[in-house]
TIKE-174757 format. One record per residue (C-alpha): residue in three letters; z, x, y. Coordinates in steps of 0.2 Angstrom, whole numbers. Layout:
residues N
{'ALA',{Z,X,Y}}
...
//
This chain:
residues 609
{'UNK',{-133,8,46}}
{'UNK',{-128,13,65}}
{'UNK',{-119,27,66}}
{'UNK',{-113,34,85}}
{'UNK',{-101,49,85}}
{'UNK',{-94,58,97}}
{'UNK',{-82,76,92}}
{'UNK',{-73,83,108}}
{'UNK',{-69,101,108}}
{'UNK',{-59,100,123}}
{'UNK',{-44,94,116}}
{'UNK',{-44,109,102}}
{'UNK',{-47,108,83}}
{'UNK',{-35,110,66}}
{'UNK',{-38,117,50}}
{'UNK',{-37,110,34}}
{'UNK',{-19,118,29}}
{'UNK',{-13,113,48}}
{'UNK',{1,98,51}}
{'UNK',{-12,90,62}}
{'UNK',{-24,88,46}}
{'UNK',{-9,80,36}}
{'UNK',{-2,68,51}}
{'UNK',{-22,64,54}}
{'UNK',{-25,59,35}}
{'UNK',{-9,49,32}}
{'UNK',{-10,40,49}}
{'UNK',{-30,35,44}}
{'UNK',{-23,32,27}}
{'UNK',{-12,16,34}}
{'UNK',{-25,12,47}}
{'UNK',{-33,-3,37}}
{'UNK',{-19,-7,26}}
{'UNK',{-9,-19,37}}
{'UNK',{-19,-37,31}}
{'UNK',{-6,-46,41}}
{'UNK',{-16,-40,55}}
{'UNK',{-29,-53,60}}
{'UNK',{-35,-49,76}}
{'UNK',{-46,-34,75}}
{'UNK',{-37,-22,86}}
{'UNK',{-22,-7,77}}
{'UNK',{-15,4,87}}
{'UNK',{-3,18,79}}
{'UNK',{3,36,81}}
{'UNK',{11,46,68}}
{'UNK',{18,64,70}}
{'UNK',{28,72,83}}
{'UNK',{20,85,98}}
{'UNK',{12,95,97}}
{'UNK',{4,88,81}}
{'UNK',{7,71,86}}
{'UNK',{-10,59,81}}
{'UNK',{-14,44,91}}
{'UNK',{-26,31,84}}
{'UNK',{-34,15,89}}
{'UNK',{-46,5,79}}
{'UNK',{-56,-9,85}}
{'UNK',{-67,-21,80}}
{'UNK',{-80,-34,86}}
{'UNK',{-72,-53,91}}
{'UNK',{-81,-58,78}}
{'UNK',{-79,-49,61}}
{'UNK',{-67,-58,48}}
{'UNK',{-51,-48,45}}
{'UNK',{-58,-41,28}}
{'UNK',{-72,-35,36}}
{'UNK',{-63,-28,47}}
{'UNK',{-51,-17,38}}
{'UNK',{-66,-12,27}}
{'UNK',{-78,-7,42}}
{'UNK',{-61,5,48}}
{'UNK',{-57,10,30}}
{'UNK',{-77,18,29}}
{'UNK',{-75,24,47}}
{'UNK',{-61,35,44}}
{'UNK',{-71,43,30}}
{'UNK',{-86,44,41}}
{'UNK',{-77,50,57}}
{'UNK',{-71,65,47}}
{'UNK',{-88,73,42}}
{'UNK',{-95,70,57}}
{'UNK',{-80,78,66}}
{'UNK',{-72,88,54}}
{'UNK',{-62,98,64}}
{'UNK',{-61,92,83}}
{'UNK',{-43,85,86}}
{'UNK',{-50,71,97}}
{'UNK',{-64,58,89}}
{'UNK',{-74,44,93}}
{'UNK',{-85,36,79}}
{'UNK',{-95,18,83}}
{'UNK',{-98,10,64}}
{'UNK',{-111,-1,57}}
{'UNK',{-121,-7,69}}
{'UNK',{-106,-7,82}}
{'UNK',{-93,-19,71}}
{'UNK',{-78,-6,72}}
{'UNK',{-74,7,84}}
{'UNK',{-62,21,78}}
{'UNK',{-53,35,89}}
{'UNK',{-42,46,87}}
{'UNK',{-34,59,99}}
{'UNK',{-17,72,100}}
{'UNK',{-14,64,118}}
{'UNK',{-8,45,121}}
{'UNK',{-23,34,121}}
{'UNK',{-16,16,121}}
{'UNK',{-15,6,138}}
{'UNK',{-29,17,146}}
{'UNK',{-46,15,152}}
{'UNK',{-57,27,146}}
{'UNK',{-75,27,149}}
{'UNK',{-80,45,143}}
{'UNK',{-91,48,132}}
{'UNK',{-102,33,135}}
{'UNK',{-118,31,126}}
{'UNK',{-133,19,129}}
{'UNK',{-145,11,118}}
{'UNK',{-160,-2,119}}
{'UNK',{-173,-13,108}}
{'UNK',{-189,-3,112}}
{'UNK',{-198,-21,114}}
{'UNK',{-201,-27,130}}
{'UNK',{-197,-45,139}}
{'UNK',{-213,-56,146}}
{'UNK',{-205,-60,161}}
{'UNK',{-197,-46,169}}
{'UNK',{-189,-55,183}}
{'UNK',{-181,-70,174}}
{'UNK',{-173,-62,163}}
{'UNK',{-166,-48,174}}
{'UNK',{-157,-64,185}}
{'UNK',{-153,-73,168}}
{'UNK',{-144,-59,161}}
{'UNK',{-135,-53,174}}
{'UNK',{-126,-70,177}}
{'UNK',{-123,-68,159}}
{'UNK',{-115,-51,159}}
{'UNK',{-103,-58,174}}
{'UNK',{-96,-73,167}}
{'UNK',{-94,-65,151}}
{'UNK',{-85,-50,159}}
{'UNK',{-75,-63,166}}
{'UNK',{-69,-71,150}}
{'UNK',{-67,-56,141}}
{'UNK',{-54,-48,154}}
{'UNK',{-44,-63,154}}
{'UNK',{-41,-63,135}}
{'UNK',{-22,-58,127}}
{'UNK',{-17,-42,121}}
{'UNK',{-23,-47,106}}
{'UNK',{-41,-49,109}}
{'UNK',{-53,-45,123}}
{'UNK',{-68,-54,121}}
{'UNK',{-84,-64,124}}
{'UNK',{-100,-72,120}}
{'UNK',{-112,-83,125}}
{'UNK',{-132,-86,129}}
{'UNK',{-142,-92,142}}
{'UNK',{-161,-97,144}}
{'UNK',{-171,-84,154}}
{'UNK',{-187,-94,152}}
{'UNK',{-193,-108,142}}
{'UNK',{-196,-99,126}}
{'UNK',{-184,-87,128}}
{'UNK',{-165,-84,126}}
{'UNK',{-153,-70,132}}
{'UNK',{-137,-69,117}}
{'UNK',{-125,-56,126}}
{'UNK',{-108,-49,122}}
{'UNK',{-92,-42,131}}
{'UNK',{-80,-33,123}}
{'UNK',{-62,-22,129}}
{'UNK',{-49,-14,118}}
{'UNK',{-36,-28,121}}
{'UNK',{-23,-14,125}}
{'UNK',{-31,-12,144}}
{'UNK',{-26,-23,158}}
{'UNK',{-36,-38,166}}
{'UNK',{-40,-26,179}}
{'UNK',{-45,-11,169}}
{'UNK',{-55,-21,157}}
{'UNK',{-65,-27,171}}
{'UNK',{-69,-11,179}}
{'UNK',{-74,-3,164}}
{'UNK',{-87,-19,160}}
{'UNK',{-93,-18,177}}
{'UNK',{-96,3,174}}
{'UNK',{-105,-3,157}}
{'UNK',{-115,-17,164}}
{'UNK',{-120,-5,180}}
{'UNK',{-128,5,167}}
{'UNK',{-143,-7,163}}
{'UNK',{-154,-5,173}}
{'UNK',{-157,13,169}}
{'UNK',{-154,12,150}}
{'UNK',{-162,-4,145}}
{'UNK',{-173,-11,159}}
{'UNK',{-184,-24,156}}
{'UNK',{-181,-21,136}}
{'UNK',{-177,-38,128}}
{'UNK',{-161,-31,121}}
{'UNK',{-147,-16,122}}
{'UNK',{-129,-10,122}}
{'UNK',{-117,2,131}}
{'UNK',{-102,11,121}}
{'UNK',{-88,16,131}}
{'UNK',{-70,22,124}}
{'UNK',{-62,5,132}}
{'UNK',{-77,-8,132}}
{'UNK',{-93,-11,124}}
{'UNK',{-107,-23,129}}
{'UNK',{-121,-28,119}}
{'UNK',{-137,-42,125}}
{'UNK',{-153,-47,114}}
{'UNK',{-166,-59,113}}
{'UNK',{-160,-67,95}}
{'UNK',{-142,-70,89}}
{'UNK',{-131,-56,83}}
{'UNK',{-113,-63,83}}
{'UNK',{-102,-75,71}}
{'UNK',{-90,-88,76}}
{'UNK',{-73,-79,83}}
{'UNK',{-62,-80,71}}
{'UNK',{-46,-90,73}}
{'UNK',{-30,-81,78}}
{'UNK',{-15,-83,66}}
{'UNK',{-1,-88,77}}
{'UNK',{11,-80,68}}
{'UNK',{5,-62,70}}
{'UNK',{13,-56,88}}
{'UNK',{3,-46,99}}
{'UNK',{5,-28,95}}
{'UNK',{17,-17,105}}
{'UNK',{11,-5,117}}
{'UNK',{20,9,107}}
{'UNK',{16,7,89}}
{'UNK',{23,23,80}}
{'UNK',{24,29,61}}
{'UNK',{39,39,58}}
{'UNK',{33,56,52}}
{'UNK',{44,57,39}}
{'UNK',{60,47,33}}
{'UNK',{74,58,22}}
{'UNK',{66,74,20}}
{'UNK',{73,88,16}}
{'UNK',{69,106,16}}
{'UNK',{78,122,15}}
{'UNK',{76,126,32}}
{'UNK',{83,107,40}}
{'UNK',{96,95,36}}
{'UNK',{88,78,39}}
{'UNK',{102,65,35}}
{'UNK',{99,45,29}}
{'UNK',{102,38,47}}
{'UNK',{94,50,59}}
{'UNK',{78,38,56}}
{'UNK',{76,25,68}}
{'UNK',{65,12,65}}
{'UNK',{48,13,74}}
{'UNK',{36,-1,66}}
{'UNK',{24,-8,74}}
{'UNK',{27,-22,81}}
{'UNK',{12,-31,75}}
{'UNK',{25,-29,56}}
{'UNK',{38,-40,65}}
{'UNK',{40,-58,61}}
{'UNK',{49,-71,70}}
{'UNK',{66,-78,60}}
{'UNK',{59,-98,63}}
{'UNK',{43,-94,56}}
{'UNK',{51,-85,38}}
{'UNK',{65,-98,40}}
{'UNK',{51,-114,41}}
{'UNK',{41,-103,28}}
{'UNK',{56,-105,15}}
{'UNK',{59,-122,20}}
{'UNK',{77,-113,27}}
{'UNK',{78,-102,11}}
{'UNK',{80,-118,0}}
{'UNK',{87,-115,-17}}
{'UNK',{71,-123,-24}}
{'UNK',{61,-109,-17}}
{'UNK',{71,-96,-23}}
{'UNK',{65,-82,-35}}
{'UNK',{79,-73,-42}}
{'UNK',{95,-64,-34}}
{'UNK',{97,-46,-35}}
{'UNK',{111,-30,-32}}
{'UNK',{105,-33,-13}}
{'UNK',{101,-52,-10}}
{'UNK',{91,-65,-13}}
{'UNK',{72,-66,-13}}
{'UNK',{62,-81,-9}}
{'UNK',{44,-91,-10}}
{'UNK',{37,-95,6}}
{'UNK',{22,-102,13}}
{'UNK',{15,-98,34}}
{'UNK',{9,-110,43}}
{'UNK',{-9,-103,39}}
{'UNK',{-8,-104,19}}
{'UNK',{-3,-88,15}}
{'UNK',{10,-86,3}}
{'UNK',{24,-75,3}}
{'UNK',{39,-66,-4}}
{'UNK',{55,-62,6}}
{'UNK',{69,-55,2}}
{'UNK',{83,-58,11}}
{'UNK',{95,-44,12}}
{'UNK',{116,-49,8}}
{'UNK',{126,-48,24}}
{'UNK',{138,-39,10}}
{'UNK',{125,-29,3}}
{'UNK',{128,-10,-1}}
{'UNK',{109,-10,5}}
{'UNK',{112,-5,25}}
{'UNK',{101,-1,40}}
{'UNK',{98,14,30}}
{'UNK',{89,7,16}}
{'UNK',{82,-9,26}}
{'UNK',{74,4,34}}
{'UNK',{70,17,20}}
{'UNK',{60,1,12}}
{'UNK',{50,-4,29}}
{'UNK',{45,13,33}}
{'UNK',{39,18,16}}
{'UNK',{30,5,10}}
{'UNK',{22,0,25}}
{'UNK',{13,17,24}}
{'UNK',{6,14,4}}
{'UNK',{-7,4,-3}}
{'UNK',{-12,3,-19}}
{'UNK',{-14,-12,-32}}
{'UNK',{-1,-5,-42}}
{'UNK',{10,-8,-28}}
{'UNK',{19,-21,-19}}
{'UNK',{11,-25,-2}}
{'UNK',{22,-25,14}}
{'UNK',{17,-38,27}}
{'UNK',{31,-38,39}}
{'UNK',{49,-38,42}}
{'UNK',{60,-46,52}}
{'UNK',{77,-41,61}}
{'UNK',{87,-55,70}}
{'UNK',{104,-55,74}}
{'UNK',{112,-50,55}}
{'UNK',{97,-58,47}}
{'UNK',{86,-43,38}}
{'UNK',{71,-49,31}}
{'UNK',{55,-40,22}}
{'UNK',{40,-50,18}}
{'UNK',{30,-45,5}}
{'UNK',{15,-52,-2}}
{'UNK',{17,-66,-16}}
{'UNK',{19,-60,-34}}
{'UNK',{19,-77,-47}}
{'UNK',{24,-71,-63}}
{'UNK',{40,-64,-61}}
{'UNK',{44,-46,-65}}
{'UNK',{42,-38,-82}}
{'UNK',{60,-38,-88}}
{'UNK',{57,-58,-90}}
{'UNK',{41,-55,-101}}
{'UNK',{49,-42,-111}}
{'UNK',{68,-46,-113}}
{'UNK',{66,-63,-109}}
{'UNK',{81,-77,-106}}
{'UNK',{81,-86,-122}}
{'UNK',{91,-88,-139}}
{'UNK',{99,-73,-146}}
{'UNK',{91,-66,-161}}
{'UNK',{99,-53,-176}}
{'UNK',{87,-42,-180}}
{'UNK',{92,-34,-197}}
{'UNK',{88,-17,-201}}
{'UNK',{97,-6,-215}}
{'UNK',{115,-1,-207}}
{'UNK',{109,-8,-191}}
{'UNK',{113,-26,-182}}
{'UNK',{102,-27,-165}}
{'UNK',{107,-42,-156}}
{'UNK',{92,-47,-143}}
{'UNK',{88,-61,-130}}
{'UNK',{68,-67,-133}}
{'UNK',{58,-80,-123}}
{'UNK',{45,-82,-139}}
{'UNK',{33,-91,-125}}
{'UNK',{35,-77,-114}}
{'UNK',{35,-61,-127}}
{'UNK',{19,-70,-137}}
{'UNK',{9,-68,-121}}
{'UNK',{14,-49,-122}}
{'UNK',{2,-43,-136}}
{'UNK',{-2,-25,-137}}
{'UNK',{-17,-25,-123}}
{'UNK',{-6,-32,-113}}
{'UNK',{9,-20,-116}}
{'UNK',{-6,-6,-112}}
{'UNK',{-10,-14,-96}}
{'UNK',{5,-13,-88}}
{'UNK',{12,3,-97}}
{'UNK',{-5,12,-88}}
{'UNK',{-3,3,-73}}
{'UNK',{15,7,-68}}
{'UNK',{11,25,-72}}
{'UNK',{-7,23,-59}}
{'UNK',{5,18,-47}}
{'UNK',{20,30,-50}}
{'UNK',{5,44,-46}}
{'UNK',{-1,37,-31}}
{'UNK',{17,39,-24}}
{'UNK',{19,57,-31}}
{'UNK',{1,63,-28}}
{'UNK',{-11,52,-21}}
{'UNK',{-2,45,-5}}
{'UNK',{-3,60,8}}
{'UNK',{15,59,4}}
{'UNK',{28,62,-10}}
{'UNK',{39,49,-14}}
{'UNK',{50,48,-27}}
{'UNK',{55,28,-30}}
{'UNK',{75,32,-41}}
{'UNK',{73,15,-48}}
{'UNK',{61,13,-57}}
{'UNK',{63,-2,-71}}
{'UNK',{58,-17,-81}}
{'UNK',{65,-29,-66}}
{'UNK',{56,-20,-53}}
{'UNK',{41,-21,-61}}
{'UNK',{30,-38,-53}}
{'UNK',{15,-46,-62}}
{'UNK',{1,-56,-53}}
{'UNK',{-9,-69,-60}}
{'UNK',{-21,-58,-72}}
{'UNK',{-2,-48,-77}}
{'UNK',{-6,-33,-68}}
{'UNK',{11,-24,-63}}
{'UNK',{15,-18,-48}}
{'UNK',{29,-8,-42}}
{'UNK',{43,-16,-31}}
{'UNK',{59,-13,-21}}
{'UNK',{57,5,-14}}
{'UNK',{75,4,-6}}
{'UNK',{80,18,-15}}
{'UNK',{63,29,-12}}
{'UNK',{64,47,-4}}
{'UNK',{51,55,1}}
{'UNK',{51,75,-1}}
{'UNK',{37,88,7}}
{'UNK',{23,89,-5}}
{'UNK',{25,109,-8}}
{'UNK',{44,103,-13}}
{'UNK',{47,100,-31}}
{'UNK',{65,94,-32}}
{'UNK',{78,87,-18}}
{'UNK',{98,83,-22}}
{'UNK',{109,70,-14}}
{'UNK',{128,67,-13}}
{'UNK',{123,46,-16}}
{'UNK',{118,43,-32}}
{'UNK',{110,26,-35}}
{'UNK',{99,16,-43}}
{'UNK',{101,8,-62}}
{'UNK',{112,20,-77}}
{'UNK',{102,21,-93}}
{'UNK',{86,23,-82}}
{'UNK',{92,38,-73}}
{'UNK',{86,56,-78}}
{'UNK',{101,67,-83}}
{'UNK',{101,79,-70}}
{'UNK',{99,64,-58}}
{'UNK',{114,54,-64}}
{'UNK',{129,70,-65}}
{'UNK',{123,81,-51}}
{'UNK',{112,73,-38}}
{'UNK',{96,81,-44}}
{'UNK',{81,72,-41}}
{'UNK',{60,76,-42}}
{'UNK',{45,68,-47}}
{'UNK',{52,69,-66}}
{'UNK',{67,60,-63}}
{'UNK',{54,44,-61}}
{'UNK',{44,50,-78}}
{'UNK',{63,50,-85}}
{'UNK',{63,32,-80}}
{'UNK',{44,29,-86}}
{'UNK',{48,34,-102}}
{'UNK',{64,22,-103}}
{'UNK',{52,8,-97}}
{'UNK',{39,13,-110}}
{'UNK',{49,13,-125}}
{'UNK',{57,-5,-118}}
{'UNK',{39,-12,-116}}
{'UNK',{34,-8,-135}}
{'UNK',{51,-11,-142}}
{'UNK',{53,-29,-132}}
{'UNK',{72,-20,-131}}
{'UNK',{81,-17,-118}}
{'UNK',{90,1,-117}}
{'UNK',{105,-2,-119}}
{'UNK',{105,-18,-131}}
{'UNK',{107,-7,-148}}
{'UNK',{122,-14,-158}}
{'UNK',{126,-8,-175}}
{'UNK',{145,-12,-181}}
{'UNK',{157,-10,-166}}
{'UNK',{146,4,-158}}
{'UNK',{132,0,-143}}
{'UNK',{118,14,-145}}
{'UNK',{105,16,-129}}
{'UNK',{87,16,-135}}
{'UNK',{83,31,-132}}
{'UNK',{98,38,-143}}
{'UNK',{91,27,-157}}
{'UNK',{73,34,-156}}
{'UNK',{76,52,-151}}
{'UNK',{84,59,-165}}
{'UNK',{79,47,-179}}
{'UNK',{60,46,-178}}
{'UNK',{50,54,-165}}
{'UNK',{52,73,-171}}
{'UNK',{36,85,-174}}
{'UNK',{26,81,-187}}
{'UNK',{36,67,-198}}
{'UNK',{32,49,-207}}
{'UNK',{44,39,-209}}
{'UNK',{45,22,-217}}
{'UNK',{56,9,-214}}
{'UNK',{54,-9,-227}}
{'UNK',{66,-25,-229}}
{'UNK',{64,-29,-211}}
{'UNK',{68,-46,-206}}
{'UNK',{61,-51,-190}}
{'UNK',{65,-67,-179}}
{'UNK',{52,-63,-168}}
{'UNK',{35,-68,-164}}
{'UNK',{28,-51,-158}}
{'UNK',{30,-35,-164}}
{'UNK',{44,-24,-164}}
{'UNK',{47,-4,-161}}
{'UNK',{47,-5,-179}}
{'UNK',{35,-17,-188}}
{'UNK',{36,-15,-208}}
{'UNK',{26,-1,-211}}
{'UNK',{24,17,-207}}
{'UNK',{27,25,-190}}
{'UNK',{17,42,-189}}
{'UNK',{19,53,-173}}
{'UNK',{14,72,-174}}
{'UNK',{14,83,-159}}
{'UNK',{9,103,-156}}
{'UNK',{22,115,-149}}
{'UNK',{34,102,-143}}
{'UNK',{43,86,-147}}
{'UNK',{32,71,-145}}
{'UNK',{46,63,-135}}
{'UNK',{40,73,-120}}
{'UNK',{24,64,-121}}
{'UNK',{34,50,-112}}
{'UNK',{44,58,-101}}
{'UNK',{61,51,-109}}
{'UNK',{67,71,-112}}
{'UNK',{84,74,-108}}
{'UNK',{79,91,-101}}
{'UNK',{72,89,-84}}
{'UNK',{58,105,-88}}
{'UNK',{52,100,-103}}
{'UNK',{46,82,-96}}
{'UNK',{29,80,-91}}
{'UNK',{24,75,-74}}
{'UNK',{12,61,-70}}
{'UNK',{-3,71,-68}}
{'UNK',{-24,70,-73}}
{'UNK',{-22,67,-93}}
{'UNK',{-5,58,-91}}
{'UNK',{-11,46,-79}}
{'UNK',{-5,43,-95}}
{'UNK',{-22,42,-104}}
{'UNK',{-19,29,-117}}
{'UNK',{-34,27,-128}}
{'UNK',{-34,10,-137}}
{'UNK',{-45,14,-155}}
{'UNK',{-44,-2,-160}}
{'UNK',{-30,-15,-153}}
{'UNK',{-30,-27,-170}}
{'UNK',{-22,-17,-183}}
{'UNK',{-17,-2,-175}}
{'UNK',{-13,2,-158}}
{'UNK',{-16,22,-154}}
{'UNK',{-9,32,-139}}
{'UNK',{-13,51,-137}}
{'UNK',{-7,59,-121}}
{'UNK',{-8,78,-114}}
{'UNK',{3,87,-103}}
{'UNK',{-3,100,-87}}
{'UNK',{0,116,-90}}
{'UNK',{0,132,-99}}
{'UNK',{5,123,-116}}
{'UNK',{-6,107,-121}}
{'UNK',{4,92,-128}}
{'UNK',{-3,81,-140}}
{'UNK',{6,66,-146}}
{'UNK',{0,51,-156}}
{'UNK',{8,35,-159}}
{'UNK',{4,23,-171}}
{'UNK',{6,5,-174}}
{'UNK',{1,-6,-188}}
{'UNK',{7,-23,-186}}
//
């Protein structure tokens, strides 16, 4: 594999512990994740001076988008152990596919043609003369083409015959970001170079910052991909916010302080959602939530997606509109809803997601169906089942999604470069794809805390009662184990099949986790319930047998996070990335779990259908 890398002293280097090191990581983090891009070329900037990062990545006309954001994605590993400290880098990837660089100072919209870097096919041509002429009419016209392309993409290929048994196959390239005139002089500097790098050789190339050319005597070049219409040009100021709602002793950021600065590549037109919808029929509507609506749609170009049109009455402001873009255009993980763009027009406020077929999990679990007594001695639960729905629920499946939601609930808190805390986490914000892998949605709510800070308070509480933590709910406290609060409510719904708050007995409505905290899961008891009479197809909390859990120096409910005191809860961390072993899924199911820190947890549930 061709590797060319170039580490500039000049500008300065960082440390590891520096702010450049983190903007540097989270802005190469999100270089490859935006897939609406098709076009080869990203442009982004995150930080402020004098630690502001400036990045552009480029790839050949001619690589397919996947290949694309995987040639980057190796390249900002690569680029870092061939420069791992030098604030300004350059890295040519893979046979010159991608080009990666990065640089404390504005690069987009600038010609640079330092450091340059020649290369040629040690094999010679037959015919010297002929295919000097041939290739130099070649390099003209495709310098030509190239310079007049969009700001979307810059480039050009062709071949010519330099004899009868031999053809020239060349390639012009610019970062799409230069103008007409820029992109031609930096060709012309590159195909100047030549005659000394490669003379009379039957193939070479020439690296520069802002263009690359590349000629040989056999084909090296695809088809250039098709441009998706929809996807606008990028904007000659793409910016990541450095941060959005953070707090710290020291500064007082408030909510609406943020402005939003997206790259413009994120923005889609209203027609082209509005055509996508077919006008946000009701036919292609999904379900209708606290904040609006959201809807099935399908570009012009196949894709499917998901948009959810915010209410023009919606408590869910600029603020959170914004709160949602920001965040989750910066994350990607499979446990996680992907962003693809959004759209502000007028009062329309649009996010585009990517599309999610199976619902979310509270339709699974709960389900919309007829209601159900489920008789157990001096209790009446009254529940809504879908039996076609909760039958395809089985206990793998339950484990699935349970370990799932709690991979993705990490990357935000520890695997993101950044440390956000989502506040509503919950059955209904839970979406399956086709193989029933969950991932977490709706980060309207998020905030995101500095990743030495371990709790954060707010005078706005929101988000969804009987998932809230304690502390969170009466006095504004909220960390990393307000959302393993809310993970452990979702746990105990996703075995039980019960909502929360839908434990009847008499006149009296007891929440789920009053029901299970005080009754069964203590240190080191059995206890049996019989006479059950189920309605259900799938198992229950309870099934009719016994119910063992045992735990060392703690409760076992702190295996899950449900605790009522905020210090005692777990985080979401190594073993609890919750480490649910399955012994054997048919009889029993068997889940053991330990904490971080100085006293080690055990808890064991077990299940026997």
């Amino acid at each position: 594999m061709f590797h060319t890398a170039f580490c500039d002293n000049k500008e300065g280097n960082y440390t590891a512990n520096s702010t450049y090191n983190t903007n540097l990581n989270t802005l190469l983090s999100s270089l490859s994740s935006h897939t609406e891009i098709n076009y080869g070329f990203y442009n982004f900037s995150y930080g402020q001076n004098p630690d502001k990062v400036n990045a552009i990545g480029l790839c050949r006309g001619d690589v397919e988008p996947h290949e694309c954001r995987s040639c980057l994605n190796d390249s900002r590993v690569t680029i870092k152990q061939f420069c791992p400290n030098q604030k300004k880098a350059l890295l040519w990837l893979n046979t010159s596919k991608c080009m990666l660089r990065y640089s404390p100072r504005s690069i987009f919209g600038i010609m640079e043609i330092e450091p340059s870097q020649s290369l040629m096919n040690i094999n010679n041509v037959t015919e010297p003369d002929k295919f000097s002429q041939a290739l130099a009419n070649l390099m003209r016209n495709l310098k030509g083409v190239a310079a007049s392309g969009d700001s979307r993409r810059k480039y050009a290929t062709d071949n010519v015959t330099a004899s009868s048994f031999q053809t020239i196959y060349g390639m012009a390239e610019c970062t799409p970001d230069l103008s007409e005139k820029d992109c031609n002089d930096c060709l012309d500097g590159a195909i100047s170079k030549i005659p000394t790098c490669c003379q009379d050789k039957i193939g070479g190339r020439v690296l520069r910052p802002s263009c690359n050319i590349r000629f040989e005597s056999a084909s090296f070049y695809e088809n250039t991909p098709i441009l998706n219409p929809d996807v606008p040009p990028p904007s000659p100021a793409v910016a990541i916010p450095p941060s959005i709602n953070s707090t710290s002793p020291k500064v007082k950021q408030h909510e609406d302080d943020d402005e939003i600065e997206i790259a413009q590549s994120l923005q889609f037109n209203f027609d082209t959602i509005r055509v996508a919808t077919e006008d946000f029929s009701d036919s292609n509507k999904l379900g209708q939530g606290g904040f609006g609506a959201v809807y099935r749609g399908r570009l012009s170009d196949g894709q499917m997606i998901a948009v959810k049109r915010l209410s023009r009455e919606s408590s869910q402001g600029d603020t959170e509109f914004k709160n949602e873009v920001l965040l989750v255009a910066k994350l990607q993980h499979r446990n996680l809803v992907r962003l693809l763009g959004f759209c502000l027009e007028g009062k329309e406020r649009l996010l585009i997601y990517e599309y999610v077929p199976n619902k979310s999990l509270d339709y699974f679990i709960f389900g919309s169906g007829q209601r159900l007594n489920i008789h157990i001695p001096l209790k009446l639960m009254a529940v809504y089942a879908d039996p076609t729905k909760k039958a395809q629920l089985n206990w793998e499946m339950r484990y699935k999604i349970i370990t799932g939601v709690a991979r993705g609930l990490l990357y935000l808190h520890e695997d993101s470069h950044l440390r956000i805390i989502h506040r509503d986490l919950k059955a209904s914000n839970i979406l399956l794809n086709e193989e029933m892998n969950p991932k977490i949605a709706d980060f309207g709510m998020a905030r995101l805390v500095l990743m030495d800070q371990t709790q954060a308070n707010t005078n706005r509480i929101v988000g969804t009662y009987g998932y809230m933590a304690p502390e969170y709910a009466m006095h504004g406290q909220f960390s990393m184990k307000s959302d393993v609060f809310s993970f452990g409510v979702l746990v105990l719904e996703i075995i039980s099949g019960h909502k929360n708050s839908g434990i009847r007995h008499g006149e009296n409505v007891e929440d789920l986790l009053s029901f299970i905290g005080g009754r069964v899961l203590t240190p080191s008891c059995s206890i049996r319930y019989e006479n059950y009479s189920f309605y259900e197809p799938t198992p229950m909390l309870y099934p009719p047998s016994t119910l063992n859990t045992s735990s060392t120096n703690s409760t076992s409910s702190q295996g899950l996070g449900w605790n009522r005191v905020r210090t005692t809860r777990p985080t979401l961390h190594l073993g609890i990335k919750v480490e649910i072993t399955l012994d054997d899924l048919n009889p029993a199911t068997v889940w053991e779990t330990t904490t971080k820190g100085d006293t080690n947890v055990k808890w064991h549930l077990r299940i026997d259908p």
